[in-house]
N, CA and C atoms as a LAMMPS dump frame, in Angstrom:
ITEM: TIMESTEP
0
ITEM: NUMBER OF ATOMS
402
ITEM: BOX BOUNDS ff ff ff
-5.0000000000000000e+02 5.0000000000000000e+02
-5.0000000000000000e+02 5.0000000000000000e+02
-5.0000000000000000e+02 5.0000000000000000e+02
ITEM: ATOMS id mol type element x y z
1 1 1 N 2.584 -448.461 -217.296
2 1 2 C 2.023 -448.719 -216.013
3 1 3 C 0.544 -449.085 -216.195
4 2 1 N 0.197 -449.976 -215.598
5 2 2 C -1.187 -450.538 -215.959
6 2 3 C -1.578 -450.267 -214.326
7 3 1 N -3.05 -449.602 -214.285
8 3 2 C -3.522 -450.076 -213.575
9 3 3 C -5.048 -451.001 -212.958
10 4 1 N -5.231 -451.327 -212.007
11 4 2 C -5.955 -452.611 -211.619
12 4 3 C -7.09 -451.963 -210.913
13 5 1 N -8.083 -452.538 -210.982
14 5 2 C -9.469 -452.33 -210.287
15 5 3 C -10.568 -451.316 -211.33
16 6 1 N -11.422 -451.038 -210.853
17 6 2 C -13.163 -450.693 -211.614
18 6 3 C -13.316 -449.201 -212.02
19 7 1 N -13.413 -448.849 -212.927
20 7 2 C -13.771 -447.61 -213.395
21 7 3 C -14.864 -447.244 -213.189
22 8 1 N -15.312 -446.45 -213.016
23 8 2 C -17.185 -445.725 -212.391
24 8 3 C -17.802 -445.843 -213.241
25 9 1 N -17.777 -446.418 -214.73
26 9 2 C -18.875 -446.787 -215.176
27 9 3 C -19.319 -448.113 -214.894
28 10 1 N -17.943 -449.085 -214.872
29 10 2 C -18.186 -450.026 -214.417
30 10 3 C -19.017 -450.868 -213.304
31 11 1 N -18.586 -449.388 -212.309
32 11 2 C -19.501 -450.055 -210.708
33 11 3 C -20.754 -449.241 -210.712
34 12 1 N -20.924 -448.27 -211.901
35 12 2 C -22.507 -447.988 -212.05
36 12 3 C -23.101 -449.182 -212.908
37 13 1 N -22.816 -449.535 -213.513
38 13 2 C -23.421 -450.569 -214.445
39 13 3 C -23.556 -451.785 -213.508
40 14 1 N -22.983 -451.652 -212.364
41 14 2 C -22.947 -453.112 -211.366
42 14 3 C -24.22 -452.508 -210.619
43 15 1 N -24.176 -451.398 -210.195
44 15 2 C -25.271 -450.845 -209.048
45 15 3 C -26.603 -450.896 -210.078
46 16 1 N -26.466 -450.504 -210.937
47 16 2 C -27.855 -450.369 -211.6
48 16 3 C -28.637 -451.935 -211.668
49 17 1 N -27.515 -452.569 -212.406
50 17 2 C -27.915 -453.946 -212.206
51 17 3 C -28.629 -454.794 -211.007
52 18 1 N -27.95 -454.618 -209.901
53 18 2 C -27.908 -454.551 -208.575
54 18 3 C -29.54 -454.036 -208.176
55 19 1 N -29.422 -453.243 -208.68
56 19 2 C -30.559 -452.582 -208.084
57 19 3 C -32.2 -453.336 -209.154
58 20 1 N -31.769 -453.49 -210.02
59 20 2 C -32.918 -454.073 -211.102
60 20 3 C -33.537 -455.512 -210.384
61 21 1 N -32.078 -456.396 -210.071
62 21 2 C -32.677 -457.75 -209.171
63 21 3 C -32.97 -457.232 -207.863
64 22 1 N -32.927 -455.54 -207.151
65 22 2 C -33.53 -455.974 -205.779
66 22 3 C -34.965 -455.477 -206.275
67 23 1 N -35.355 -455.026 -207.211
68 23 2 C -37.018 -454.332 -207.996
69 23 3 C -37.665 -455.702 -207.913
70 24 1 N -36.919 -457.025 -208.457
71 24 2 C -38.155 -457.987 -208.969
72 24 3 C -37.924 -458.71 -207.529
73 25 1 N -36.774 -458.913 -206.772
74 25 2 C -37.062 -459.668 -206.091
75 25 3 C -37.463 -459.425 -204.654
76 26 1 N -37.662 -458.333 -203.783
77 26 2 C -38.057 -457.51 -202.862
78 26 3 C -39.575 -457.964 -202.759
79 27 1 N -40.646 -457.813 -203.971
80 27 2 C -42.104 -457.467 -203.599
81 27 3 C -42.185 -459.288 -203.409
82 28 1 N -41.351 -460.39 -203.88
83 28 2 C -41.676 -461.378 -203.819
84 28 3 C -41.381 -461.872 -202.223
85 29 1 N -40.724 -461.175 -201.896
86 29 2 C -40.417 -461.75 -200.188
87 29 3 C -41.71 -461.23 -199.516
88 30 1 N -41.939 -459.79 -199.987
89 30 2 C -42.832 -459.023 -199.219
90 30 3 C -44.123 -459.777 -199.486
91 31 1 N -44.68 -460.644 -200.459
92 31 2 C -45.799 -461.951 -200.618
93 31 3 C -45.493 -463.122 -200.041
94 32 1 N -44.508 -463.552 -199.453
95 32 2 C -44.466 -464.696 -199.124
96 32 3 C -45.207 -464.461 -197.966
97 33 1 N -44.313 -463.041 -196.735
98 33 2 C -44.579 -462.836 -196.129
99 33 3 C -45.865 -462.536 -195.478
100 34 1 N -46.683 -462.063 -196.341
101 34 2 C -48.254 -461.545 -195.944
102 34 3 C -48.648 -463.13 -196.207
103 35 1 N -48.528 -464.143 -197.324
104 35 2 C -48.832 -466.054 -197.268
105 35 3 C -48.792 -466.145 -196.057
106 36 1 N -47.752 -466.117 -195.352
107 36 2 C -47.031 -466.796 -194.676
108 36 3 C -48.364 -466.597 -193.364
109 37 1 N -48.408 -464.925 -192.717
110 37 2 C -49.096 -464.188 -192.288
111 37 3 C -50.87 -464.753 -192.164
112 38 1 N -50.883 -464.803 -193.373
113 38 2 C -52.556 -465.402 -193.66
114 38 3 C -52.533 -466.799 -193.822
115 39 1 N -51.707 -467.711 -193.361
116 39 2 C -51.356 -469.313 -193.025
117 39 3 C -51.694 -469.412 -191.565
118 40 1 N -50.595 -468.542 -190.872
119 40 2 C -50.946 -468.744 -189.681
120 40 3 C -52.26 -468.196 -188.982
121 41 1 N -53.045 -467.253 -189.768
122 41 2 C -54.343 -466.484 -189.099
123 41 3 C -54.882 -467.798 -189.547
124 42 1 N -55.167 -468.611 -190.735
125 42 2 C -56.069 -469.613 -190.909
126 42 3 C -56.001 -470.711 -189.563
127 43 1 N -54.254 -471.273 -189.652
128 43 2 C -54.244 -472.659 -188.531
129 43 3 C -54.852 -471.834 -187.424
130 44 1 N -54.824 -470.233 -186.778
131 44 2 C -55.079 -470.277 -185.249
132 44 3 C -56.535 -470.245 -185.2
133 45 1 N -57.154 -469.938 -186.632
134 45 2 C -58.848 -469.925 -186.583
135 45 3 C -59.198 -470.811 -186.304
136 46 1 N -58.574 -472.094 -187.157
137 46 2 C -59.102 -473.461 -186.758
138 46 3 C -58.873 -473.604 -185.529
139 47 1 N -57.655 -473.545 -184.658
140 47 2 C -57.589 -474.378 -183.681
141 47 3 C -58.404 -473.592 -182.556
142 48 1 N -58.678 -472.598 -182.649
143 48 2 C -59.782 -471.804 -181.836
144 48 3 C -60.865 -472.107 -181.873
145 49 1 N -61.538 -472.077 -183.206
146 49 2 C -62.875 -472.553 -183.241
147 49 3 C -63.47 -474.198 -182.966
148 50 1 N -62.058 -475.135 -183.24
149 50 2 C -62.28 -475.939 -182.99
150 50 3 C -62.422 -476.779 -181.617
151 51 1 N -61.333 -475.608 -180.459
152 51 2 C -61.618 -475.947 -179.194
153 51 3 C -62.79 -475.458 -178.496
154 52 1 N -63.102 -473.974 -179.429
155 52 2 C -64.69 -473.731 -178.172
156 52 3 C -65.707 -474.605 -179.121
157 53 1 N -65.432 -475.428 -180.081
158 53 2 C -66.884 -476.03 -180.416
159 53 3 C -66.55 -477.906 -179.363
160 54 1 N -65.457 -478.091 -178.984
161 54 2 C -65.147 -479.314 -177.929
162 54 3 C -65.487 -478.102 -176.708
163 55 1 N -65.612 -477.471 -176.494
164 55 2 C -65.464 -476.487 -175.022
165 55 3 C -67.39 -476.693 -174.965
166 56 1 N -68.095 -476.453 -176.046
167 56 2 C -69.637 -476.044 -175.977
168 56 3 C -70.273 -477.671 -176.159
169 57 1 N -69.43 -478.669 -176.368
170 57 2 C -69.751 -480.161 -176.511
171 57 3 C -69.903 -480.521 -175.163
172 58 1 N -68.793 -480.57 -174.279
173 58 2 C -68.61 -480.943 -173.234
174 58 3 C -69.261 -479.958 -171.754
175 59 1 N -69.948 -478.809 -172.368
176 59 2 C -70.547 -478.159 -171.618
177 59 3 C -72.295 -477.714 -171.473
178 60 1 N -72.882 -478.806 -172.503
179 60 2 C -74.234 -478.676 -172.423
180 60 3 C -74.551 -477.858 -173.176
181 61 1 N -74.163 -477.945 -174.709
182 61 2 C -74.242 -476.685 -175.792
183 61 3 C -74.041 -475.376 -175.405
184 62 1 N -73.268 -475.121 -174.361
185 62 2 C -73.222 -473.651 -173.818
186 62 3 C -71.31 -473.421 -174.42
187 63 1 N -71.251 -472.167 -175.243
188 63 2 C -70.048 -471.688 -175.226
189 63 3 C -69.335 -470.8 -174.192
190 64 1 N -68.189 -470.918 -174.141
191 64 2 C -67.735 -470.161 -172.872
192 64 3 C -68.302 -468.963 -172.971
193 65 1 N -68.302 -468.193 -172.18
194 65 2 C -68.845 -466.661 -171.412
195 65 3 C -67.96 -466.103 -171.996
196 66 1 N -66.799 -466.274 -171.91
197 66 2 C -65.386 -465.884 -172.508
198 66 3 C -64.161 -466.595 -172.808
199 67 1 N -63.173 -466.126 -173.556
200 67 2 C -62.413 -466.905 -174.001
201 67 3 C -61.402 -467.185 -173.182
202 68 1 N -61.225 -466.314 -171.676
203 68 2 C -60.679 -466.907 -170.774
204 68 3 C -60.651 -468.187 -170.605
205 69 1 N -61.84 -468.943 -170.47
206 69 2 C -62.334 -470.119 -169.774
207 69 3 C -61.537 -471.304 -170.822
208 70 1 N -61.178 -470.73 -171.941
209 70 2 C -60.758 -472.043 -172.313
210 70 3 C -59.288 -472.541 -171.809
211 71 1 N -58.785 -471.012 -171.44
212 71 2 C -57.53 -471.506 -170.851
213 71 3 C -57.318 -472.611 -169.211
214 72 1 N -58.571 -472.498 -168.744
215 72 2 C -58.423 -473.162 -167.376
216 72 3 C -58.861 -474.559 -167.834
217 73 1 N -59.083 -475.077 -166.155
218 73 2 C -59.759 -476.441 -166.347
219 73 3 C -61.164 -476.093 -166.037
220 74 1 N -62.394 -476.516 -166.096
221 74 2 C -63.697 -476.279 -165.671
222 74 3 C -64.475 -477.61 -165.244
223 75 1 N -65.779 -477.23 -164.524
224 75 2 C -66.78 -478.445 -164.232
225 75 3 C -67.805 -478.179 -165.855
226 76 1 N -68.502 -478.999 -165.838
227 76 2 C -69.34 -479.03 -166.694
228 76 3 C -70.108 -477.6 -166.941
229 77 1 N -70.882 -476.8 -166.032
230 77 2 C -71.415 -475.934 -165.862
231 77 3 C -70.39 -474.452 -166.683
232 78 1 N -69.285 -475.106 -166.556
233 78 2 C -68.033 -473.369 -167.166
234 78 3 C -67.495 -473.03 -165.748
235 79 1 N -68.089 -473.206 -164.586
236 79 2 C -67.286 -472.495 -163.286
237 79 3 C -66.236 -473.069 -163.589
238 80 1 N -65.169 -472.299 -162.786
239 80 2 C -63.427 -473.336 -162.134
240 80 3 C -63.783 -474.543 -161.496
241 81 1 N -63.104 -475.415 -161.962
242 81 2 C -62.765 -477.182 -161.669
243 81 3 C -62.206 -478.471 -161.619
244 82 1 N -62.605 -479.358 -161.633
245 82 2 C -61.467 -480.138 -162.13
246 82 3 C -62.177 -481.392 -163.389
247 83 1 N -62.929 -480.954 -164.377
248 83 2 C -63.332 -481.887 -165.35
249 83 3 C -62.841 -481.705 -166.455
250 84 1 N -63.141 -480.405 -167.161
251 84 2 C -62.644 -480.234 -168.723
252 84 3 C -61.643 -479.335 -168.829
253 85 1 N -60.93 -479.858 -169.79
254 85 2 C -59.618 -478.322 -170.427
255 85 3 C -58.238 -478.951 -169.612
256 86 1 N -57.598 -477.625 -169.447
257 86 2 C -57.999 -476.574 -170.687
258 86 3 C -58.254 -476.851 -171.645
259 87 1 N -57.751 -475.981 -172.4
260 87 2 C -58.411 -476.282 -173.579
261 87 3 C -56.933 -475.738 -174.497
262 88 1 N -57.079 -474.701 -174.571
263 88 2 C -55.829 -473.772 -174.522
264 88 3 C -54.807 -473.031 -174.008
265 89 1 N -53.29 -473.455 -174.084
266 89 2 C -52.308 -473.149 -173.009
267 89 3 C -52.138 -471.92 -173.267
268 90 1 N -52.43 -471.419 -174.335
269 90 2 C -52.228 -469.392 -174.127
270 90 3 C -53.048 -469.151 -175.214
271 91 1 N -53.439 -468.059 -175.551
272 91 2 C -54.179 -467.543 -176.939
273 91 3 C -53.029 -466.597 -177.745
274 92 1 N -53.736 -467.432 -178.978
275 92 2 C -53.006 -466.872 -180.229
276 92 3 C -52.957 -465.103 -180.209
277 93 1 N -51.654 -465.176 -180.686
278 93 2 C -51.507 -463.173 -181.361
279 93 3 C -52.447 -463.469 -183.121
280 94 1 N -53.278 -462.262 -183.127
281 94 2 C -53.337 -461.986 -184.862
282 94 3 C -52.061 -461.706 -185.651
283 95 1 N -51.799 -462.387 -186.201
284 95 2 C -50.426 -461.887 -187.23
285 95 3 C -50.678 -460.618 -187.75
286 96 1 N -52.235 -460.251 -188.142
287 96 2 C -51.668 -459.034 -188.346
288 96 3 C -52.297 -457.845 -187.856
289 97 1 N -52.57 -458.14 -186.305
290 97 2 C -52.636 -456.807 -185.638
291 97 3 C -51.659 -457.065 -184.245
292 98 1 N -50.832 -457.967 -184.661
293 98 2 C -49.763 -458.067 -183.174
294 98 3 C -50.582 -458.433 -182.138
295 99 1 N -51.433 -458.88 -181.893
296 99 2 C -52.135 -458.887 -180.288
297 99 3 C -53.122 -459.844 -180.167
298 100 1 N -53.05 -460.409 -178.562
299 100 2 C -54.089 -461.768 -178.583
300 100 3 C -55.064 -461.506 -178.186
301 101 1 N -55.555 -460.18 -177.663
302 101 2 C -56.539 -459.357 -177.09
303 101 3 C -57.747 -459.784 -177.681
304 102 1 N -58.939 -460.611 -176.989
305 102 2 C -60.409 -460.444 -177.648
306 102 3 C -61.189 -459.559 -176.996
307 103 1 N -62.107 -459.11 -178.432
308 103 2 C -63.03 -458.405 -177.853
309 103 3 C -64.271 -459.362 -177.627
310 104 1 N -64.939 -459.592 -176.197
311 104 2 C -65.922 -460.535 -176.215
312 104 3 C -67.037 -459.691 -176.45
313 105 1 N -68.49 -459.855 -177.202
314 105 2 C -69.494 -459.14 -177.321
315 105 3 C -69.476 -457.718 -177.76
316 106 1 N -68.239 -457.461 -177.949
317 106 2 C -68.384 -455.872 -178.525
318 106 3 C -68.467 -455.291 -179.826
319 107 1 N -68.228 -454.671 -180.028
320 107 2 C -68.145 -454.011 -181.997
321 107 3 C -67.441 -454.964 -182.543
322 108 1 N -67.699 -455.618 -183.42
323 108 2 C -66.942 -456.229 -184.438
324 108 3 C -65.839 -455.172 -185.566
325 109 1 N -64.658 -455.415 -185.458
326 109 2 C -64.29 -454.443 -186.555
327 109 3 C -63.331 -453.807 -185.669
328 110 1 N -62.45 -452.847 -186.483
329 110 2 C -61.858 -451.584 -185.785
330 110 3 C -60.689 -452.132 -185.886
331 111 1 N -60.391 -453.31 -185.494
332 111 2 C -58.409 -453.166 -184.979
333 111 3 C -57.586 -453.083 -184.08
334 112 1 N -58.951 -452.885 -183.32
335 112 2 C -58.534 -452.592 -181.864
336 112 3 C -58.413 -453.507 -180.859
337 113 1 N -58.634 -454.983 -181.55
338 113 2 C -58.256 -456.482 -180.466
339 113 3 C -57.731 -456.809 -181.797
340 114 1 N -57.122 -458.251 -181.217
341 114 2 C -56.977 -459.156 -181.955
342 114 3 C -57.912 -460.085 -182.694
343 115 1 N -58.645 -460.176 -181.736
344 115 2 C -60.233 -461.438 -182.213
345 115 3 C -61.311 -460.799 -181.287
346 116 1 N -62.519 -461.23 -182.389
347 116 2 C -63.687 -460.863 -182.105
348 116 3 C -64.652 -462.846 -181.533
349 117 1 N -65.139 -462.296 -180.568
350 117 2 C -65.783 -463.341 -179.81
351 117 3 C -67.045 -463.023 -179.322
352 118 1 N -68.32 -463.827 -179.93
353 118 2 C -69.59 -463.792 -179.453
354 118 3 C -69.9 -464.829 -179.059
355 119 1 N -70.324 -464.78 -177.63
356 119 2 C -70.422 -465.926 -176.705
357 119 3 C -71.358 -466.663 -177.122
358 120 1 N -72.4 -465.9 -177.335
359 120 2 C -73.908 -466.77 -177.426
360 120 3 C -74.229 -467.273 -179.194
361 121 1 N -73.129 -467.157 -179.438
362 121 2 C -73.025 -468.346 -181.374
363 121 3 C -71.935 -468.685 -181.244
364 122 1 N -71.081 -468.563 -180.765
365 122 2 C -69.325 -468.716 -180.602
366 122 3 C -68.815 -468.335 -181.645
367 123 1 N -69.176 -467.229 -182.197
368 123 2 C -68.282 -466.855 -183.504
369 123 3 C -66.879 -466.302 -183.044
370 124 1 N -65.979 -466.919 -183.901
371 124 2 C -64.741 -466.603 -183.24
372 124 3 C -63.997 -465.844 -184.791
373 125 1 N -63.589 -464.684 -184.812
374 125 2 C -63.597 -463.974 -186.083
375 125 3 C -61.986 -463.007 -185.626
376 126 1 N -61.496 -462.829 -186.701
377 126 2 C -60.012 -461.974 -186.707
378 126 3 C -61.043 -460.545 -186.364
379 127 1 N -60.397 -459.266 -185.831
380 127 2 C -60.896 -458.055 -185.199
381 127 3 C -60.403 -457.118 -186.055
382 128 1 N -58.909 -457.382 -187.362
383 128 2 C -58.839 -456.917 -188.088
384 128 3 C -60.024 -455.888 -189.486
385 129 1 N -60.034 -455.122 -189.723
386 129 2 C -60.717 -454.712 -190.997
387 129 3 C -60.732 -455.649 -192.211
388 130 1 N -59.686 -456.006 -192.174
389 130 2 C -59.276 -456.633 -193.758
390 130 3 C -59.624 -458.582 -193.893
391 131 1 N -60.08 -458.89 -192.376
392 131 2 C -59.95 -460.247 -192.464
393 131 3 C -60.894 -460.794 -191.579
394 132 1 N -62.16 -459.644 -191.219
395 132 2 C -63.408 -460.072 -190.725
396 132 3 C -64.067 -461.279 -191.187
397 133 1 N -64.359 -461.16 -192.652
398 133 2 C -65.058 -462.211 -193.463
399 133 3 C -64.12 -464.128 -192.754
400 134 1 N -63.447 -463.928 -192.436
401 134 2 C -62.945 -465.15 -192.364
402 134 3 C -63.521 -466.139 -191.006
């Protein structure tokens, strides 16, 4: 009588194996992912900074008050209007603090918004710890 199917060393020698390709290949997803992460924080920097520096062109070197304003339309001056903008149809989330929340004029740092915004240089900066410098 013969019989058919895997002996337990067999399907340990499969699991161990098993387990060796999920060691090398696991931390490589987990890098794409943080790439991937710090791709998209770069494109939304640009396209942020690049609309309040058209937002402070078209407004008499003045940057918005806040980053509200880029979402509307405005007069020249920044009030509500009908000349410029928007600018932006919603604001970006930080990839990696989940949230589109700016802090305008306040502490730089912490974690506690998404983006940091100073009206009067238009620095437009991630609110993260790890990705201030950018």
């Amino acid at each position: 009588m013969t019989h058919k199917g895997f002996t337990l060393v067999e399907i340990l020698i499969v699991v161990v194996i098993l387990g060796i390709l999920a060691a090398i290949v696991v931390p490589q997803f987990t890098e794409a992912s943080k790439e991937a992460r710090e791709s998209a924080l770069a494109s939304d920097l640009q396209t942020v900074r690049s609309q309040l520096e058209l937002y402070r062109i078209q407004h008499k070197g003045d940057y918005p008050a806040n980053t509200s304003n880029l979402m509307i339309v405005t007069d020249i001056d920044g009030a509500a209007g009908a000349d410029y903008g928007p600018y932006l149809t919603k604001f970006p989330s930080n990839p990696f603090t989940d949230t589109a929340t700016v802090d305008v004029d306040g502490t730089k740092g912490g974690s506690s918004h998404g983006w940091y915004y100073k009206s009067s240089t238009g620095e437009f900066t991630p609110d993260d710890d790890a990705h201030m410098a950018w």
